[in-house]
N, C-alpha and C positions, 0 to 999 in steps of 0.2 A: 504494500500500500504506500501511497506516496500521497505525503500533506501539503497542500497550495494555500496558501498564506498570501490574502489581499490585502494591501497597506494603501491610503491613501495621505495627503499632507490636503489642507481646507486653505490653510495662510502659508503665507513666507515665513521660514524661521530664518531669517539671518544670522547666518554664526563663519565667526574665523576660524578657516583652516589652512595654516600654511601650508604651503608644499616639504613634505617630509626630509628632502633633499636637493642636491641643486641638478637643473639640468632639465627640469622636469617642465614640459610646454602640453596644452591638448590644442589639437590641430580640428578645424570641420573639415571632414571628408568631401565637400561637396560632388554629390553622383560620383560616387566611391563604384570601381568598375567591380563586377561579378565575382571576377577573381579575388581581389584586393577581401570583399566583402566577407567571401568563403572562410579564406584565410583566418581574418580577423574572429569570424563565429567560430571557427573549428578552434583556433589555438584557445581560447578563451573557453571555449562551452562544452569541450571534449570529456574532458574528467565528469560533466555533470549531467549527460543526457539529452544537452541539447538539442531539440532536432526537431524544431518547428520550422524554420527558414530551409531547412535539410530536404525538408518533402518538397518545397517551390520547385520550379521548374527555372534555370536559366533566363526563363524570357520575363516569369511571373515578378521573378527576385528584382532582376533589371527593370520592370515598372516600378515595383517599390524605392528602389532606389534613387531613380530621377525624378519622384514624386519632392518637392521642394517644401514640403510637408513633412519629411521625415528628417531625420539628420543623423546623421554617424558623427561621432567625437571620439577623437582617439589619442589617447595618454600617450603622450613621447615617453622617453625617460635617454636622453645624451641619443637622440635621434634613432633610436629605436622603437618602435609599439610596446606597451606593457599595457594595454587596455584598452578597451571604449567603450559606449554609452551611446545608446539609440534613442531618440526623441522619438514618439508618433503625435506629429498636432494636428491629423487628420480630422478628429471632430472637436467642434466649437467648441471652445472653453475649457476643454478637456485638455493634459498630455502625458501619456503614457510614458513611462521609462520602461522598452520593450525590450533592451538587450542592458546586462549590464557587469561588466567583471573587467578582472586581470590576469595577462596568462600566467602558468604557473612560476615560473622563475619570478616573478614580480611581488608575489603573496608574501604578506607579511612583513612588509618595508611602510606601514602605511600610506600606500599610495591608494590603497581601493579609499577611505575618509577623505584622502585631499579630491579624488576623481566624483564620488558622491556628492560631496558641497558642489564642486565644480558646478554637476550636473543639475542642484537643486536650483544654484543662480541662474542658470541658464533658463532653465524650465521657465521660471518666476519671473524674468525677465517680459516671458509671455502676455504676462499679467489673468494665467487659465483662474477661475474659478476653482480647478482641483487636478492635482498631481498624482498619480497613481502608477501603482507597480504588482505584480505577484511573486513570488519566488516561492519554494517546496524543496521538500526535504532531501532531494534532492543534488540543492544547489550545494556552493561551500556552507561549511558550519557557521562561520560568521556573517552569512549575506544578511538573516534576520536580524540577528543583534545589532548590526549597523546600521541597518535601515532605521530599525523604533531609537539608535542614540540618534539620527538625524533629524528625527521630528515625526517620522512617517508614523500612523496610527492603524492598527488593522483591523480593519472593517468586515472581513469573513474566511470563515478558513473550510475548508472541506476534502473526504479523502476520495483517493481514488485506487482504481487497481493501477499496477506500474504496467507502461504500455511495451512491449517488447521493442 
């Protein structure tokens, strides 16, 4: 069975978080090609099952991606990827944080806290109504506990059977 934990943020919590170290920049992917994209989802999401964006097709993914609506953010660290952060502000008022980690080499240098605020300011920049995310038992051990120190609140949790 596998637990899915829905967290939402209502208000802006503004809070500082420096960057853990130096060197460290997030770059917008603007229409990040297919490849680039894969990449990014597989190093990131491999350890934890991911594999929503897995089942798209090539062409389904490449519409999402040039949608100007969505946004990939991606944690340098000394010009390399340690992570990113997908915005969906596809509906009004709403935006989803639909992708979100660090690859493995990166975990535990707190850079997923600096990448998270990163991510909150941005969202909230928007000025949405409400900021929402899910994660499940699945993900890392600390994606939850990070989430509820950043302000997020969850709003529904339910189980399911693990999908092969």
């Amino acid at each position: 069975m596998v637990k899915t934990t829905y967290l939402q943020m209502l208000a802006y919590l503004r809070r500082a978080v420096p960057p853990s170290r130096e060197g460290l920049t997030v770059v917008h992917a603007k229409r990040p090609t297919v490849a680039y994209y894969r990449f990014l989802y597989d190093a990131v999401g491999r350890d934890y099952d991911w594999t929503s964006r897995k089942k798209l097709s090539d062409a389904e993914l490449a519409a999402l991606l040039n949608d100007p609506r969505l946004e990939v953010h991606v944690l340098m660290a000394d010009g390399v990827p340690a992570g990113f952060a997908e915005l969906d502000r596809r509906i009004e008022g709403e935006i989803e944080l639909v992708q979100f980690g660090l690859m493995p080499e990166f975990i535990g240098q707190g850079l997923g806290r600096f990448l998270l605020q990163w991510t909150i300011d941005r969202a909230w920049s928007y000025g949405p109504r409400r900021f929402w995310l899910h994660t499940c038992t699945n993900d890392h051990p600390a994606a939850l506990p990070n989430y509820l120190k950043a302000g997020f609140a969850i709003y529904k949790e339910e189980m399911k059977e693990n999908q092969p």
